[in-house]
N, C-alpha and C positions, 0 to 999 in steps of 0.2 A: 708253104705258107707258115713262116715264125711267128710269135705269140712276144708281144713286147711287154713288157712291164716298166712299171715307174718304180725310179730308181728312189722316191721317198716312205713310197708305202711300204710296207711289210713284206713278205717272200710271200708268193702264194702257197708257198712249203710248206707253213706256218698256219696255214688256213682250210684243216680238213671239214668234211663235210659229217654230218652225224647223221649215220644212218639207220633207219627207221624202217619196220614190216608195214604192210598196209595196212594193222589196224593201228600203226603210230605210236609202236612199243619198237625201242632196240631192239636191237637183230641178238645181242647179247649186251651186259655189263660190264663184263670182267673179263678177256678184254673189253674195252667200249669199241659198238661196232662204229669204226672211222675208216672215211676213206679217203685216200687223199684228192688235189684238187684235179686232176687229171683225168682219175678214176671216176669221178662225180659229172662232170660234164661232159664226158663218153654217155653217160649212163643220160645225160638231158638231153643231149641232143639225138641221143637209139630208141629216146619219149619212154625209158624204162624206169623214171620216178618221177617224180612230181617235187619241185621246189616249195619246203613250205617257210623256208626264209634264208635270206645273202648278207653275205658281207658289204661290208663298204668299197672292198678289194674288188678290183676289176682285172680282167686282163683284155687286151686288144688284140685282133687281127688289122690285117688293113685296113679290112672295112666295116668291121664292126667292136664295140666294147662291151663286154657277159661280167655280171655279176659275178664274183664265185659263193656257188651256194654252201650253207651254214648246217641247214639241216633238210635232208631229201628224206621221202618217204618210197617206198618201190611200191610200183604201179598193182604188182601179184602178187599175193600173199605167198608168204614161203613159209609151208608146214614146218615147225620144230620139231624135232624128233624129241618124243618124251623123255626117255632117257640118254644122258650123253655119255660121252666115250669117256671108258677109263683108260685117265693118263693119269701121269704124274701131277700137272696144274693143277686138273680137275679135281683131284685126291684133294688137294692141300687148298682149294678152295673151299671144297666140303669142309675141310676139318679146319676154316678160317685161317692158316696160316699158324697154327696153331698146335704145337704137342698137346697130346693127347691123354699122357700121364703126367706132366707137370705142368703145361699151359706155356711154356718159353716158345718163343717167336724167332730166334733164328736157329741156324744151323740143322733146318729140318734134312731127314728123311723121311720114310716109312718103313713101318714095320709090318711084319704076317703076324697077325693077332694069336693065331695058332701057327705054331713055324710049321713048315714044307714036313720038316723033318718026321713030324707029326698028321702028315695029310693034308696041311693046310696050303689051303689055293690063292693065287694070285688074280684076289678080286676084289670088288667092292667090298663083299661083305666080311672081307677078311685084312684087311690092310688099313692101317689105320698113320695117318702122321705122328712122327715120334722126333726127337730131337736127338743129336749122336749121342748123347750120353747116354739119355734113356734104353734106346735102341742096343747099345752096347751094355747096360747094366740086364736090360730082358736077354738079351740073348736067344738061342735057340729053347727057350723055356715058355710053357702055357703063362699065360696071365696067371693062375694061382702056382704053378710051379716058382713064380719070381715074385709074388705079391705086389704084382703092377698091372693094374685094374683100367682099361681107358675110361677117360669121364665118359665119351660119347660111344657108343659102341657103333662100329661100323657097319653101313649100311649101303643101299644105292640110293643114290639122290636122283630126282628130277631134273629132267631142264629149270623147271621155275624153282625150284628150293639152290640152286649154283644160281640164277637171278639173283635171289633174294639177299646170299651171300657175299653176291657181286658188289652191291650196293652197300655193302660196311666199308669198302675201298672205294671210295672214289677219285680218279682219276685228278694227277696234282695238275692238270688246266682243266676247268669247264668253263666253254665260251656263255656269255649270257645268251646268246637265242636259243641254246642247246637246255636250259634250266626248265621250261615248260614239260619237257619229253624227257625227264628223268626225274627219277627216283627217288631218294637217298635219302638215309637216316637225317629228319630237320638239324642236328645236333651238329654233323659232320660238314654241313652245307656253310656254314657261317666261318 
């Protein structure tokens, strides 16, 4: 059984779904949890979310025409784990994108706030984003061995504190039914 579409409306490709916990908060921010339209009406027809609004987009079978939904909620709450994994995204989420001793926004890495060389471990509370220069002007040196101080000092973050972060980035589409169920600094939304 094929799924036809109309060749004037939009792609359904075009048309993910924003996905939602049971209590109607994203699943995350940053990324924004989306799924596409395939993955969303799997999940409606397996009765494992609940449509809480559609597009104008339809797609057909023979014998029937399905909205595709805009924004689903999942029927069972899925526990967050308090703290999330350290990765690299993560990291440079925490530290917004953002070096750490001069504040420049590309050409991140990270840096071991105390290097290896010196005992320092490859963690939260020791890695901090740095931009190549910077990283390459610290070098294998303490913060006072190079007189380069992070503004923020590294730490572990929460799930909801990478939320919170999530939401200085917002995603360059937000559909309008998707604006009720998010977040975001009033500033950034306009």
């Amino acid at each position: 059984m094929g799924v036809n579409f109309a060749p004037h409306l939009p792609s359904p490709d075009s048309c993910p779904a924003l996905v939602l916990n049971a209590d109607y908060r994203p699943l995350s921010y940053f990324p924004l949890s989306l799924w596409n339209w395939q993955t969303a009406l799997k999940a409606v027809f397996l009765d494992r979310v609940n449509i809480l609004s559609q597009y104008e987009r339809q797609v057909h079978s023979p014998s029937t025409a399905i909205h595709l939904p805009s924004v689903i909620a999942l029927k069972k709450y899925v526990r967050q784990p308090r703290y999330p994994a350290f990765t690299r995204f993560n990291l440079f989420l925490r530290d917004e994108f953002t070096c750490q001793y001069c504040g420049a926004t590309e050409d991140l890495t990270f840096d071991h706030v105390i290097p290896r060389t010196y005992g320092g471990r490859t963690s939260w509370t020791n890695i901090t984003a740095a931009c190549a220069p910077c990283n390459l002007r610290k070098g294998g040196r303490t913060p006072e061995e190079a007189s380069m101080f992070p503004m923020r000092w590294p730490h572990r973050p929460t799930n909801q504190e990478l939320h919170a972060s999530g939401r200085q980035f917002p995603p360059n589409y937000l559909h309008e039914s998707w604006r009720d169920f998010l977040y975001w600094d009033a500033e950034l939304e306009q």
